[in-house]
Each structure stands twice: as C-alpha cells, then as structure tokens.
N, C-alpha and C positions, 0 to 999 in steps of 0.2 A: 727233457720231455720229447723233442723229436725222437733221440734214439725208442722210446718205447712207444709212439704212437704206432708204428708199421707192426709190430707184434701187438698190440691191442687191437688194429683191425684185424689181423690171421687169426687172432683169437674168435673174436666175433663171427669170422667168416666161418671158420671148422665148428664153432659150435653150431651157428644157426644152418647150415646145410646139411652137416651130419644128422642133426636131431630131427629135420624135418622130412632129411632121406628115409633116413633108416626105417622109417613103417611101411614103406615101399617093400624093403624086402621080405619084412614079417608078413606081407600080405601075400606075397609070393608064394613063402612059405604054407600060409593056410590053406592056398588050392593050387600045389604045384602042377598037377595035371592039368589043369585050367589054364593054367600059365605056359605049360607046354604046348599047349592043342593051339593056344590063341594067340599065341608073341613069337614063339620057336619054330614051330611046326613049318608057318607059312612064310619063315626064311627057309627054309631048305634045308635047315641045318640036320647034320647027324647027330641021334641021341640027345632028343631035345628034351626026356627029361632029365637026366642031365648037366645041360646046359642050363637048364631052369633053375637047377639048385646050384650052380656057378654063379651063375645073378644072382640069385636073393642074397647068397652067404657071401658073392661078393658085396652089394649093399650094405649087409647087418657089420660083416666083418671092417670093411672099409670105413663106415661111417663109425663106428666105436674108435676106431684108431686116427680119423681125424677129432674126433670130439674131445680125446685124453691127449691129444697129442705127442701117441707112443707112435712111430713108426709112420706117422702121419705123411710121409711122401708115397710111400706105398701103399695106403687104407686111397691116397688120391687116387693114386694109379688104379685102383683096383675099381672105383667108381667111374672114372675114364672111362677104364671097358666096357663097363657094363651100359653106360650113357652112352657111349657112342653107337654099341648097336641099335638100344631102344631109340636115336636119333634115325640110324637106318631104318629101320622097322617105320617109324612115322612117316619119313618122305615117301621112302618104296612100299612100303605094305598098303597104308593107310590112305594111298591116295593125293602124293603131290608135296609143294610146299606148301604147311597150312599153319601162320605162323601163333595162331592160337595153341592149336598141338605142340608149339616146337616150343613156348618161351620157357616154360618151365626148366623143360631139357635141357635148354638153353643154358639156364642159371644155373642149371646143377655141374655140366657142364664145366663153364668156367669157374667158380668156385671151386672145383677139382682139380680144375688145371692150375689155378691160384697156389692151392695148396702143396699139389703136386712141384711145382717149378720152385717155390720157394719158400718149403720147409714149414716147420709149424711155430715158429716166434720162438719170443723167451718167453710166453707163458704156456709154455707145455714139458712132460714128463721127458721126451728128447733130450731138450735144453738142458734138464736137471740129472741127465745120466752124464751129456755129453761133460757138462761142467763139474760132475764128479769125479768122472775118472779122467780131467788135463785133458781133455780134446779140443782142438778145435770144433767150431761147427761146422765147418769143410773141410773133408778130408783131404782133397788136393791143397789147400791151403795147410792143412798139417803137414802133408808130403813135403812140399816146396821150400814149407821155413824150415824143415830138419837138413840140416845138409850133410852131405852124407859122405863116411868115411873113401881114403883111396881104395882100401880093402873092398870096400863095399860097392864102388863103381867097377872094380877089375871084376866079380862076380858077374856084373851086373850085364858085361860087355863081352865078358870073355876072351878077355884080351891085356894081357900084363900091360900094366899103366908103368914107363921107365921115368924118371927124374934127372938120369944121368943123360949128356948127350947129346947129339942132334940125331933124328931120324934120317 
C-alpha cells in the first residue's frame, strides 16, 4: 500500500487541477481579443494575440495531458508557463501582493510544479507505455543500469580504450 499511495495522490492531484484548469482556457478561447486587450496587452508583450492563444491552448493542451497522464511532465510545464505570467500579471499589473488574487495561482501553480517534478504515478497512460515497451521510468536510471560495451565507450570518448600494457 505505500508504494501506491504517492501515485494515488499524483492521480488525484492531475485530475483535480487539470479538470478545474482547463475551462480557464476555453474561456480564453471564447474572447481571445479580450484576453489580449486585458491580460497581454498591458505586459508589454509583442503579438499579444498570439500570446493569448499560447495561454489558452497551453491551458487546454496541458491540462488534458496532466488529467490522462500522457506526457504529464510537459502538459506541467506547459501550465507553469502560463501560471507563472498570470502570477506576474497579478502582482505587477493588478496592483501589489493581494493574496486573495494570488491563492488560486498559487495552487495551480504548485500542483503543476507537483506534477511537473515528478512525473504522473502508476496510474497514468505514461506508466502503461513506459511498462510496455521494458523502460524504465527514468531514463537516466535506464542509462546508468545498462552498462555499456568497451566498443561503445571508445566511440563514446574517442579515444582507443588499450587492455594491453601500462600507459
């Protein structure tokens, strides 16, 4: 039971963020010039609409990919981005720290960075490719236990590996 409690929380975590994200960015969607005039605009940014349909379809896109958990380190990442400027936007645009505007953000936030940092459990589609095709779950940990032919270190170094000898 321990090993499956920490992926029972990642589960619960990606579903219930992604699912209560994601209409954030369909709303985006339905007035993206509004969203440019009133969120982009007055960052300064270039080509803010844009940028506007970067946020939303990163939202929609992100938040589907943590909820399945296909890809769920990068659906994180990709609400990261977008949280973090909406976090700028509230302090600099909006007028201060105001930590009613921020908590939201806040949670979405780290539950992104949750999901982001470590991966989406063994109850996600990940889990079920990784474990299909003999992967590890970390690739460096698949690196590390393969050990790797002398052929394949002299490539590797460029530099003939001798056995005979003293150098």
């Amino acid at each position: 039971m321990r090993v499956m409690a920490p992926s029972v929380g990642l589960f619960l975590l990606r579903v219930c963020v992604g699912s209560v994200l994601i209409h954030h960015g369909y709303d985006k969607l339905a007035d993206i010039q509004g969203f440019a005039d009133s969120v982009v605009k007055p960052l300064h940014l270039p080509f803010p609409v844009l940028l506007a349909y970067i946020a939303a379809y990163s939202e929609i896109v992100g938040s589907w990919l943590m909820i399945v958990g296909l890809g769920a380190r990068l659906g994180g990442l990709a609400v990261l981005g977008t949280i973090s400027v909406a976090i700028y936007h509230s302090i600099v645009v909006t007028g201060g720290f105001n930590i009613y505007a921020l908590e939201l953000l806040i949670l979405y936030f780290g539950g992104a960075a949750c999901v982001t940092l470590n991966g989406a459990g063994l109850f996600s589609l990940d889990f079920l490719i990784i474990r299909a095709i003999g992967m590890s779950s970390s690739p460096l940990k698949a690196f590390v236990m393969r050990r790797p032919q002398l052929d394949e270190l002299e490539n590797l170094v460029a530099v003939p590996v001798t056995t005979k000898g003293k150098y």
